[in-house]
C-alpha positions in Angstrom: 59.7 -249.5 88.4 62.0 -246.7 86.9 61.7 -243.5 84.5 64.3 -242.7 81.9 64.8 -240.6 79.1 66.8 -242.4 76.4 68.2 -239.4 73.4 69.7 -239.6 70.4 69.8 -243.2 69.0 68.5 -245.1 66.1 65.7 -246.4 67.2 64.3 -249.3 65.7 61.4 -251.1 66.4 60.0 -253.8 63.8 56.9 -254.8 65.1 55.6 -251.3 64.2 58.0 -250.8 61.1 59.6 -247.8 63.2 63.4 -247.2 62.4 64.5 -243.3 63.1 66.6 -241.6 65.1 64.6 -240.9 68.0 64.1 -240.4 72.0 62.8 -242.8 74.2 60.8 -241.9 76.9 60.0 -245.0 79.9 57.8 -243.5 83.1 57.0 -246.2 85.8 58.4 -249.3 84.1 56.3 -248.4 80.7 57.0 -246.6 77.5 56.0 -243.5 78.1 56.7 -241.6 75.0 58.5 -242.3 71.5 59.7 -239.5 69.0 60.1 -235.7 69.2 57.7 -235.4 71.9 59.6 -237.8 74.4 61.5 -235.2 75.9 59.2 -232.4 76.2 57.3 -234.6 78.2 60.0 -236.0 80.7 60.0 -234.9 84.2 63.5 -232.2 84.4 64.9 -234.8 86.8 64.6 -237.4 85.0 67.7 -240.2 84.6 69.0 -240.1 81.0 70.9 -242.2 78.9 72.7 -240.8 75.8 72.5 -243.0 73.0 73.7 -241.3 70.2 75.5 -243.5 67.7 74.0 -246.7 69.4 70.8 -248.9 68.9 67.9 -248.7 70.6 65.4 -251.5 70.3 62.8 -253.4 71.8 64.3 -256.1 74.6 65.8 -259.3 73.8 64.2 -262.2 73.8 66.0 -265.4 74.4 63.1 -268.4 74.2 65.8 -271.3 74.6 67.6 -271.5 77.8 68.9 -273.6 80.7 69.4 -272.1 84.1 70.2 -275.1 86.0 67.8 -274.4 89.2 66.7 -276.1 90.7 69.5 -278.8 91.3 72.3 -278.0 89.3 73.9 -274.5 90.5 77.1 -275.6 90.3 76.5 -275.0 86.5 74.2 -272.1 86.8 71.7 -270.4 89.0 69.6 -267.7 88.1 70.7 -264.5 89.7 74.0 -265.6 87.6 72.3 -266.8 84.0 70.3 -263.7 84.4 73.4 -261.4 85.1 74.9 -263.0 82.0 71.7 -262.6 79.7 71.6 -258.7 80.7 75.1 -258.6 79.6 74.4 -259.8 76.0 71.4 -257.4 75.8 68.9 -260.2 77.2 65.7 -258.4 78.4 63.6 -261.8 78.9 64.5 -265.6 79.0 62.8 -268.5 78.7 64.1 -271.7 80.9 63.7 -274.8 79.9 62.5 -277.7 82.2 65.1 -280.5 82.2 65.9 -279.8 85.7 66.5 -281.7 88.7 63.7 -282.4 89.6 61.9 -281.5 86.0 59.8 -278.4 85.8 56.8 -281.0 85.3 54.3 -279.5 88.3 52.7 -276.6 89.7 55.2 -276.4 92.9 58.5 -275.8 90.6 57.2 -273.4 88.9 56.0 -271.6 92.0 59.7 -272.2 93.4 61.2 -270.7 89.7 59.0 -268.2 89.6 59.4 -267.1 93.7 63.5 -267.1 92.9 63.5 -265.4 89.9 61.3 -261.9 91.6 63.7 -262.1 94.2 66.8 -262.6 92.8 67.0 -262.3 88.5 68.0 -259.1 86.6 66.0 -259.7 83.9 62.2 -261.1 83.1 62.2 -264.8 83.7 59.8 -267.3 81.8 58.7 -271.0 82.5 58.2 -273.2 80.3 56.9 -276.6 82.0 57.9 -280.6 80.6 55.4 -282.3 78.2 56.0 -285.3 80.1 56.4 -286.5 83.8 60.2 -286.3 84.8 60.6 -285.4 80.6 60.9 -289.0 80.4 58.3 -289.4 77.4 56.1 -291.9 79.0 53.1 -290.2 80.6 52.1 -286.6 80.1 52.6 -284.2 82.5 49.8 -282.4 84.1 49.6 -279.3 81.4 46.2 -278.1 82.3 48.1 -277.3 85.8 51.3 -276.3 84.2 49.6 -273.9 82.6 47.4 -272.6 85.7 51.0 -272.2 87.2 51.6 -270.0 85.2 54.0 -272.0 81.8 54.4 -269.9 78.6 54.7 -273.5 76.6 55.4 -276.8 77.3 58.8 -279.1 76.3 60.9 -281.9 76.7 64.1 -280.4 75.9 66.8 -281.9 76.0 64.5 -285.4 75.3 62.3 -285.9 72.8 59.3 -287.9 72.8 59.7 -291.1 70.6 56.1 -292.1 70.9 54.2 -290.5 68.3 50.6 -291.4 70.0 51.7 -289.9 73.3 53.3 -286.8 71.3 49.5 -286.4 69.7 47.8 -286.5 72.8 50.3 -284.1 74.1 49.3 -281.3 71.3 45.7 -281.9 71.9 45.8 -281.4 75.3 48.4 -278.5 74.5 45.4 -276.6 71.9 42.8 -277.2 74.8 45.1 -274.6 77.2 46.9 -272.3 74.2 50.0 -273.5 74.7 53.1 -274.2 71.9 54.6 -277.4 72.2 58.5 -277.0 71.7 60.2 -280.0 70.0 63.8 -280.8 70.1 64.2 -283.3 67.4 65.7 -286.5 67.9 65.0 -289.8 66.7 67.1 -291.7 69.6 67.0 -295.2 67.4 68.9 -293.0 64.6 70.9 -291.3 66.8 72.2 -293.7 68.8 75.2 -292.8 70.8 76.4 -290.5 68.5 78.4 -287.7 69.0 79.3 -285.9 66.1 77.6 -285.5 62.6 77.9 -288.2 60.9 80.2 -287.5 57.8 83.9 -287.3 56.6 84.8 -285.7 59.8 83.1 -288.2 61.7 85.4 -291.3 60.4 88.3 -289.2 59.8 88.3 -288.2 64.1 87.4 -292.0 64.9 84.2 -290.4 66.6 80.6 -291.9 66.8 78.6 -290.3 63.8 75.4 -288.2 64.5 72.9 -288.7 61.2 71.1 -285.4 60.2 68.3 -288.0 59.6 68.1 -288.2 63.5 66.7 -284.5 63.3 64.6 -284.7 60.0 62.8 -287.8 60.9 61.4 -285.9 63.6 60.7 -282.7 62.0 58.6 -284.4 59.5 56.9 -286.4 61.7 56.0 -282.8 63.8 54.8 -281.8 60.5 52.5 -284.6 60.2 51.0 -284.0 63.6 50.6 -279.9 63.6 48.6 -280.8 60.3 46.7 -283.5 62.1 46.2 -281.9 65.5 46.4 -277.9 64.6 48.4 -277.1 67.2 51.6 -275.0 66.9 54.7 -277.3 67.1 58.3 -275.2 67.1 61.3 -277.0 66.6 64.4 -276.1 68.5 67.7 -275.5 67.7 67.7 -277.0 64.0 70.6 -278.1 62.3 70.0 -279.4 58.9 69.4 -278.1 55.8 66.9 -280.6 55.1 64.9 -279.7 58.2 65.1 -275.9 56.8 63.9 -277.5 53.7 60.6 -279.3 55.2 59.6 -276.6 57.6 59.4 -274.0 54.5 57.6 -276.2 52.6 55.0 -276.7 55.0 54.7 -273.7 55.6 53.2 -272.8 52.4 50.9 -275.1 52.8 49.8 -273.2 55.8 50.6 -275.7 58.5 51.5 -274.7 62.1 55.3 -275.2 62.2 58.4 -273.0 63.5 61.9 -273.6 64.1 65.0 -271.3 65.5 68.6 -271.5 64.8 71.3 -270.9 67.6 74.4 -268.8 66.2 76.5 -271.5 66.8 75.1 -273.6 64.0 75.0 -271.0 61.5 78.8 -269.6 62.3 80.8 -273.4 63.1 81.0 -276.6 61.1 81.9 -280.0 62.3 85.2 -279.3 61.0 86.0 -277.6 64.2 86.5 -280.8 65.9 89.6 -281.3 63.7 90.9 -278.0 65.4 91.7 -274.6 64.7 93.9 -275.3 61.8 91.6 -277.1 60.0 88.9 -275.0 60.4 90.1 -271.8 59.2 91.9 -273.7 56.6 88.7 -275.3 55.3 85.6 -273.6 56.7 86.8 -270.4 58.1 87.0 -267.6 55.3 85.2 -265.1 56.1 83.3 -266.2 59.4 84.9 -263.5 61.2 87.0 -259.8 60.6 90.0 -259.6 62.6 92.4 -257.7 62.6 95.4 -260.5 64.8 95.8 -263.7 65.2 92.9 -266.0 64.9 91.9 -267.9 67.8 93.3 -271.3 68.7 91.6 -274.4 70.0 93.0 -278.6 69.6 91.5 -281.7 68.0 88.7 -283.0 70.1 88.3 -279.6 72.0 84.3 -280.7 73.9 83.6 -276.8 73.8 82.3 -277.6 69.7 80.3 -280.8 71.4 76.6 -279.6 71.4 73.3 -281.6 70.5 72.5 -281.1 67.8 75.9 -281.2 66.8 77.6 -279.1 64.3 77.2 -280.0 60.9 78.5 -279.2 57.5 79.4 -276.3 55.6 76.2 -277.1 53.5 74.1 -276.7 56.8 75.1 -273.6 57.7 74.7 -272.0 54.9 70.6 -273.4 54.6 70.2 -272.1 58.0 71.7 -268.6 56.8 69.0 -269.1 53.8 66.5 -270.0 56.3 66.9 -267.2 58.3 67.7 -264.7 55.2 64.1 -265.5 53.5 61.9 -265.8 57.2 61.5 -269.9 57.0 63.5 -269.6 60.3 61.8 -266.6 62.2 63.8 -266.8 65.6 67.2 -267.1 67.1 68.0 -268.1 70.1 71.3 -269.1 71.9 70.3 -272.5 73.8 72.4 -271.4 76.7 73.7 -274.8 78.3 76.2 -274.6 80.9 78.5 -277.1 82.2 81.1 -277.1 85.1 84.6 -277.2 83.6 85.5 -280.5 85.1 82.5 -281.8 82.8 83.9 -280.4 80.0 87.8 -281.7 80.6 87.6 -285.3 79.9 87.6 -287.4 76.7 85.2 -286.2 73.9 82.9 -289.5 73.8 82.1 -288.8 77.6 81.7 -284.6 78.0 78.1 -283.5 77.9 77.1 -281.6 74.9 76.2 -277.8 75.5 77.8 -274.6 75.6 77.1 -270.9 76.9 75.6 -268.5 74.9 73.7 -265.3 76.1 76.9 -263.5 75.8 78.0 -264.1 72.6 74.8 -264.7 70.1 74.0 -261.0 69.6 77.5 -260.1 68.5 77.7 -263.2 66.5 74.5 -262.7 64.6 75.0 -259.3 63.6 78.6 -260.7 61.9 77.3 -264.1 60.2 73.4 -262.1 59.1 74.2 -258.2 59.6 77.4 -257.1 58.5 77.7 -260.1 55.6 74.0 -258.3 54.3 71.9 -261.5 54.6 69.4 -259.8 56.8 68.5 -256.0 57.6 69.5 -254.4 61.3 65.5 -254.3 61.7 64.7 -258.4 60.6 67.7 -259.8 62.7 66.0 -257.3 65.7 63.0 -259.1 64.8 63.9 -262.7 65.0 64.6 -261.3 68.5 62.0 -259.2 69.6 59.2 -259.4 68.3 58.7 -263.0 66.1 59.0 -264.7 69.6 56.9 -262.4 71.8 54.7 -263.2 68.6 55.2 -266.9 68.7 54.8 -267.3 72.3 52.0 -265.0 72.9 54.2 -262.2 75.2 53.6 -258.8 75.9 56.9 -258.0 75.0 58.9 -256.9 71.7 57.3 -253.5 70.9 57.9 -250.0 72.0 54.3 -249.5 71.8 52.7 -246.7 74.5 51.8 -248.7 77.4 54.2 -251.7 76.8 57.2 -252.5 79.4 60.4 -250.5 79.7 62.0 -253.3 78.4 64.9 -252.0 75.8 68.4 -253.1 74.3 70.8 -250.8 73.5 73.8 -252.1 71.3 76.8 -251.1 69.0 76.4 -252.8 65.8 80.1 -251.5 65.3 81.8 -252.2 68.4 85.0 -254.2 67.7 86.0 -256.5 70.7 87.1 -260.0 71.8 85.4 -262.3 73.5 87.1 -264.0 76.4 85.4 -266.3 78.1 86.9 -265.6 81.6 85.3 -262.3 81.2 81.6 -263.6 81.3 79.1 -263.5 84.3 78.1 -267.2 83.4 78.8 -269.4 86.6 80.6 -271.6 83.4 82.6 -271.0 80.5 82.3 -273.7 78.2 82.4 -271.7 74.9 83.5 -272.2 71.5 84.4 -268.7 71.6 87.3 -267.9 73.6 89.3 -265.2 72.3 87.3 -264.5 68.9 87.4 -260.9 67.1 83.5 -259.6 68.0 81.8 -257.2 65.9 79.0 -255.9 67.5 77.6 -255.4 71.4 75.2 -254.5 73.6 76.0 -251.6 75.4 73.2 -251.5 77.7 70.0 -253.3 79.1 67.0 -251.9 80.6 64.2 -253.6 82.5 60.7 -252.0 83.0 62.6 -248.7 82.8 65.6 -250.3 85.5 69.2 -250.2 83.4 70.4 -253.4 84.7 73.2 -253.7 82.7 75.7 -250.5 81.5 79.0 -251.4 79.8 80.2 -248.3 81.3 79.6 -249.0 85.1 78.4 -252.6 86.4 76.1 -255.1 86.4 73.4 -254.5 89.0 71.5 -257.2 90.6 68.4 -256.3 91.8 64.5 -257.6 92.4 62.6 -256.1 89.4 59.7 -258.4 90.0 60.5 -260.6 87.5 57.4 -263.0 88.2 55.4 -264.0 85.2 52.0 -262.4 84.6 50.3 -264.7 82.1 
C-alpha cells in the first residue's frame, strides 16, 4: 500500500456528483482526503503527483476481458494484459472464462486469482462459466464458483442455446447474487457467418452475420430476467434493435443491461471493403486529424470481431443508447490473437481484437468531444455504473474507498501504433489512427503503476479479490 498527494486537477467523480478542481489525498492504499483540506493533511514527505490541466477520476473499470491464462499465453498472460490495461487508464479488469481449461471450478480461480497477487499491475476480477467447459450442456457448479470467490458468471464467447438450461442457470444465479452475463448469439441464425449480413456482405463474397442472431437472444434474455428476476447483462451489443428492446424493457422495470465496446460505435462493416471505402462512405467525422488518414486493405481480419461490425445505422443507436443511459457501460472486450492467427484468409482468422489501450481515447472522440455525453457520464459508464452493476467496491473517491484513480488528458493529440502497446498481441483496427485523448497515469491502492512520463512498473499490489 502507498500514500500520494495528487494537486491541482479536475477532479471528477460521478457517483457523488463531485466535478471541481481539487487535491487528492490516498494514505495506505485509501482515499485519505478530497478537497482543500487534502494537503494540509498530507504527511511533508509525501510522493506527489501534479495534475494540473489533467483528469483525475475514480479507476477504470473494464468488465469485459480476455487474458488468455490459463492455456493460451502465447496470446496473453496476465502480468502483460494487466500492463496493457494500466496503460489505457485500467484500474480493474474483469476476465472472462473461455479458457483453456474453462474458468468453470473452484481450483482455476484459485490458480487466477494466486497469479494475478503475484504478478498483475492492476486489480484482477473472475468471473466463472455458467456452464461446464462453457459448452451449454450442464451448469457449472455456481454455488462453488461463487465461494471461490466469481464476481458473475458467463459463457462468453458461447452462448447457451437452451433456454430451460439458461433459466435454471438464473435461478441458481439469484440464489448466490450473482449477474449472469450473456453474449448473444443464436448459433442456428448465425451460422458460419462472418460478417453482417448486408450489402457489404454480398458485395465482399463473405458469409453474412444476421443482426437477428443478436436480437433473438436479447429478447429471449428479456423474457427470462422477467420470469426469473435475476439481472441478465448483455455483452458487447451491436444492433440497434437490441438497443431498442433493452430500453424498452427497461421501463417496464425488468432486470436487463447491456455495454457497447468502442469499436462498434466508431467502425462499420464497411471497413472490410478497406480504407478507401470507409472514409469515403462511413468515415466523416469519426476522427480529427490533422495527416494522412490511416490505411488498411479489403479483407484486413483486424475489423473481424463477434459480434461483427454493423452498419452505419447501428452505430449511431449505440451512440443513442449510450447518449440517453439505455446502455450504462463500456467496455473494450479485449481479445487477443497471435499474429499468425490473424494472417490468413478472412473466412478462417478468429474474430477479436485488442482493446484496453485504445477505448478510452476512442470514447472520449466518438461521445466526448462530438458532445453526445458529458466528461462526468462517459466517467461513469466506466467507474461507477459497473462497480454498480457488479456489486464492487470500486468507482468512488469516497473516504475510505481504494486508491484506485485514472488520471487522463482529454486533449492529448497522439497516434496510436499498435507496435507501441504492452499487449503480448497487436491485432487492432487501430494502427496508426489520430487519438484525441489519454491517460496519463494509473494508480492502484495509492501505487502509480502506470506514468506516461517514466515506465510501466510491474509489481505485486495484491491484486486478489476480496468478495
Amino acid at each position: 500500500m502507498s500514500s500520494l498527494l495528487i494537486t491541482g486537477g479536475r477532479v471528477i467523480d460521478p457517483a457523488n456528483r463531485f466535478d471541481a478542481v481539487a487535491d487528492v489525498l490516498v494514505e495506505n492504499g485509501k482515499i485519505s482526503a478530497l478537497g482543500a483540506d487534502a494537503a494540509l493533511k498530507a504527511p511533508t514527505n509525501i510522493e506527489r503527483f501534479d495534475a494540473k490541466g489533467l483528469v483525475v477520476c475514480p479507476g477504470l473499470i473494464d468488465i469485459h476481458a480476455h487474458l488468455r491464462e490459463p492455456g493460451q499465453s502465447s496470446k496473453e498472460t496476465i502480468a502483460t494484459g494487466s500492463a496493457s490495461a494500466a496503460r489505457g487508464g485500467l484500474t480493474s479488469v474483469i476476465c472472462m472464462p473461455n479458457t483453456s481449461p474453462a474458468i468453470d471450478n473452484a481450483g482455476t480461480v484459485a490458480l487466477i486469482r494466486e497469479k494475478a497477487a503475484r504478478e498483475a499491475s492492476v486489480n484482477i476480477f473472475v468471473a466463472g462459466a455458467i456452464t461446464n467447459n462453457i459448452a451449454g450442456e450442464e451448469l457449472a457448479p455456481i454455488g462453488s464458483l461463487k465461494k471461490a470467490g466469481v464476481i458473475a458468471i458467463t459463457d462468453d464467447g458461447h452462448c447457451i442455446q437452451n433456454n430451460e438450461l439458461m433459466r435454471r442457470a438464473l435461478e441458481y444465479a439469484r440464489m448466490f447474487d450473482l449477474v449472469v452475463m450473456d453474449h448473444c448469439q443464436d448459433y442456428s441464425m448465425v451460422s458460419d457467418g462472418v460478417i453482417h449480413e448486408g450489402y457489404w456482405s454480398a458485395a465482399l463474397g463473405l458469409r453474412g452475420w444476421p443482426a437477428l442472431g443478436e436480437e433473438l437472444i436479447v429478447e429471449r434474455n428479456i423474457r427470462l430476467a422477467e420470469l426469473t428476476g435475476t439481472h441478465i447483462h448483455c455483452q458487447h451489443l451491436s444492433s440497434a434493435r437490441s438497443v431498442d428492446l433493452i430500453r424498452e424493457a427497461k421501463k417496464k422495470g425488468i432486470r436487463i443491461s447491456g455495454e457497447a465496446c468502442p469499436h462498434h460505435f466508431t467502425l462499420t462493416d464497411t471497413t472490410i471493403a478497406g480504407s478507401e471505402k470507409f472514409w469515403k462512405e462511413d468515415g466523416k467525422g469519426l476522427i480529427e486529424t490533422t495527416g494522412e488518414l490511416p490505411q488498411w486493405p479489403v479483407y484486413d481480419t483486424n475489423f473481424k470481431m463477434n459480434p461483427p461490425l454493423r452498419t452505419a445505422a447501428d452505430r449511431a443507436a449505440l451512440i443513442e443508447g449510450l447518449a440517453d443511459g439505455t446502455i450504462e457501460i463500456i467496455s473494450s472486450d479485449h481479445a487477443p490473437h497471435c499474429d499468425y492467427e490473424k494472417e490468413v484468409e478472412f473466412d478462417y482468422a478468429p474474430f477479436g481484437i485488442t482493446g484496453f489501450e485504445s477505448e478510452l481515447p476512442l470514447s472520449l472522440m466518438q461521445l466526448y468531444h462530438t458532445k453526445k455525453l458529458t466528461l462526468s457520464a462517459l466517467i461513469e459508464k466506466f467507474t461507477s455504473a459497473p462497480a454498480r452493476l457488479l456489486k464492487m467496491d470500486k468507482g468512488t473517491l469516497n473516504k475510505g474507498a481504494d486508491g484506485d484513480i485514472t488520471i487522463f488528458d482529454p486533449e492529448k493529440r497522439w497516434v496510436f501504433k499498435a507496435d507501441e502497446t504492452v499487449s503480448k498481441s497487436k491485432n487492432t483496427p487501430f494502427n496508426n489512427w489520430p487519438m484525441r485523448g489519454k491517460a496519463v497515469a494509473t494508480i492502484v491502492a495509492g501505487k502509480i503503476v502506470w506514468n506516461e512520463a517514466g515506465s510501466m512498473v510491474v509489481s505485486n499490489i495484491n491484486a486478489a479479490i476480496t468478495v
